[in-house]
Each structure stands twice: as C-alpha cells, then as structure tokens.
C-alpha angles and dihedrals in degrees: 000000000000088000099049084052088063101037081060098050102045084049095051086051092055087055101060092048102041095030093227099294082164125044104236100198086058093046097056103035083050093052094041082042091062091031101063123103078253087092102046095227096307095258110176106249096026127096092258090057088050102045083048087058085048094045090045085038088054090043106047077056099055087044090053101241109168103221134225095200124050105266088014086277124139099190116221129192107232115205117206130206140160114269118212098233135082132246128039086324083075104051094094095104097128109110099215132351128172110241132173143223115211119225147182143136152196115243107229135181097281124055084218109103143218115204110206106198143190130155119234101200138100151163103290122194129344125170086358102301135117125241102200100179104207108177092014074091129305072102091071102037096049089047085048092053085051089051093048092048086047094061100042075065096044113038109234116216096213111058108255122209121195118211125190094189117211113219111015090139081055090065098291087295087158103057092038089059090043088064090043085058109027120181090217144020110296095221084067094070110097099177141341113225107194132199119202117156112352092151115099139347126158097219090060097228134116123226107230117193126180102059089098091068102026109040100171089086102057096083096056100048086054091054096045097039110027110096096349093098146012082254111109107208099212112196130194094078086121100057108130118233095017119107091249095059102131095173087101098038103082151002098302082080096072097058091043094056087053085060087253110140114243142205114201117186110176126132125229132292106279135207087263095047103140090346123125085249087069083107134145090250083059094058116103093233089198102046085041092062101038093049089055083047099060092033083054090054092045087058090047087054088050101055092042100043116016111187121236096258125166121228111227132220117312107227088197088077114030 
C-alpha cells in the first residue's frame, strides 16, 4: 500500500511540472500491456513476436500513423546462431526467421525527418520460463507509441517516423534490414533519437550518447534536463575504447555508421537485465514518467530548433 502511495505522489507530481504531455494512463497500460506472458517473451520469429507486430500494428491505427508498408510491416530477414554463453543469451539456435519492423509516421512542415526508435524484442522463453523484458524494451516502445500520439495532437515541422525495430537483441538485425530497404531517401533523415531501457533505475539518472560524436546536442540536453526534474542526465556512454561505451549496444549504431547523427537515452544494466524479474511490477513508474516526459522535450526541441550538426562519413559507401 505504502508503495502505491508513493507511486501516486511522485505521478501527481510529474503532472504538475510537465502539465500531462503523455497520457499516463496510455503509457503504462501499453507497457503492461507488452510486458504480459501473453507475449511470450516477444522473440522475433515466435508467436509472441508475432502477436506483438499485430498489438504495435493495431495501435499505430488507433494513433493515426499513416504507413509506408501495407499493414505498416517492413519485413526483415533474422539470422540465428549458437551463441557460445550460457543462460537465455544462448537460446538463438535457430538458423533464419522472418521478422518485421513496424513502422509509421506524421507528415510535418518540413520533408526532413526524425526517427524515433525503439526496439520491441526480446529474449522469449528459455527452460520454460518467460523473459518478459519490461523495461529491455517494452519501456521504449510504449514511450515511443505516447510520443506518437503527442504529435498527431500537436503538428512537427520536421516529418517524424516511428520505428518499432524486430531483433536488436539478434545483432540489431531490425534496424540493419531497415537501412537495406529504406521508405524514404536516406539523405532525409536528420537524426535518430532511440529509446532502449528508460524504465527503472534506483540511482534516478538516465544514461545520453551521442553527444561524443555529435557535440552539438549537448547544450541543449543541459538546458532541458538540467534542474527541471529529480532525474540526473549522465553523459560519456559513447567514449570509444572504455568499457561504457553503448554506441555499439543497440539500434542507434546503424544509423551512426551511415554518418546519421544519433541520440541514444537508456539507464544501466540492472540486477533483472535479461532475467525472468524484468517485469512490469519492476518498472519505476515515476521515473518512468518523468524521464518520457523529458525525452519527449528533447524531441520538441528537436523539431523546433534543430542544431547545425554535421553527418559524418557513411561506412556503408565507402
């Protein structure tokens, strides 16, 4: 009782500073929602993968995404192997599944577009047991449908795509086939801002990268999250050659080795990272909130006053 008391609190607190920009009752029925045993852990290639395609596919209707696939489905080919550890990390022994990213967006005033990313698989079911995988990252992809729902209230000026990627925890295969068959030029793309794990974390900070290589951010994170929230924004967590570094941990990578700047918010490996406890009961539901809330400023920032950054080399062609 005591610690629904001070989930309440701590919400209704959220509310007055950040006058209600996501609807909290949709963010946590859609995370509880993606979180339950009902999808079997969300493995791409399983039928909880494929009932999560059909949950994201009903909900990008009901927001009012205009889609670029039939169905809103860009269909990716997931390859399987092996992998030399022990625990739920080795259950990939499959040799090739069909998976799919969803994806939709909202046109805005300017052709130039935003993709807002976060992936929806996870590990599924291994020894009989359910990974549910809660905040890694039903988190992200339930924050991404909010925002979406945000901006088909409050008209972008840049175009904003929405991308629930398939298979990040396969190697990023989602967001890899995602680049070999892009919607739109890829020359359009201004910036990727991706969400992996922004549900808990006891420390109440939130882990930025990007900023290392793309150092025209950093003044504005400072300015939207610095003093606004009990929420600490810790940056270095792109470094390379330290043991931090996250530009290589999820699906922001993809876009940065196309020379596309990046903006990656997640929080630190936790005690129920890929472990059956990584369950909707586990998430912080007010740091939860109040960190949405500030990703979703950044990205207001973004579309209203996108700084002057510089795209680097594409690896892909050289």
């Amino acid at each position: 009782m005591m610690k629904s008391i001070i989930t309440i609190f701590f919400l209704i607190f959220s509310f007055q500073v950040y006058a209600q920009k996501l609807d909290s009752l949709k963010l946590m029925v859609d995370l509880k929602e993606l979180s339950s045993d009902k999808y079997q852990g969300r493995a791409p290639g399983t039928y909880g993968g494929r009932l999560a395609q059909l949950f994201l596919v009903n909900r990008f209707k009901e927001i009012g995404l205009k889609a670029y696939h039939e169905e809103y489905k860009q269909g990716v080919t997931v390859l399987g192997e092996k992998l030399d550890r022990k625990g739920p990390d080795s259950i990939w022994n499959f040799k090739q599944v069909k998976g799919a990213n969803i994806i939709g967006f909202i046109p805005g005033k300017k052709k130039e577009v935003i993709v807002i990313s976060a992936h929806y698989d996870h590990i599924g079911i291994f020894e009989k047991r359910i990974y549910n995988g809660a905040d890694d990252n039903a988190s992200g992809v339930a924050a991404l449908l909010s925002m979406a729902e945000y901006f088909t209230k409050n008209t972008p000026h840049h175009t904003l795509m929405f991308a629930a990627f398939d298979a990040e925890e396969l190697f990023m295969m989602g967001s890899m086939g995602f680049f070999k068959n892009l919607p739109i030029p890829e020359g359009d793309i201004v910036m990727n801002l991706n969400m992996d794990m922004i549900g808990t974390n006891s420390d109440y900070e939130m882990y930025a990268g990007g900023t290392h290589y793309y150092k025209e951010f950093k003044p504005m994170l400072r300015k939207i999250w610095g003093g606004r929230s009990n929420i600490g924004l810790r940056f270095g967590y792109d470094i390379p050659r330290t043991k931090d570094d996250r530009t290589f941990r999820s699906d922001h990578l993809m876009f940065h080795l196309s020379g596309i700047p990046f903006l990656y918010f997640g929080v630190p490996e936790h005690l129920n990272y890929h472990q059956t406890t990584d369950d909707y009961d586990n998430i912080s539901h007010s740091f939860y909130y109040t960190g949405a809330n500030l990703i979703l400023d950044t990205l207001i920032e973004l579309d209203r006053n996108f700084p002057d950054v510089n795209r680097r080399e594409n690896i892909f062609k050289k």
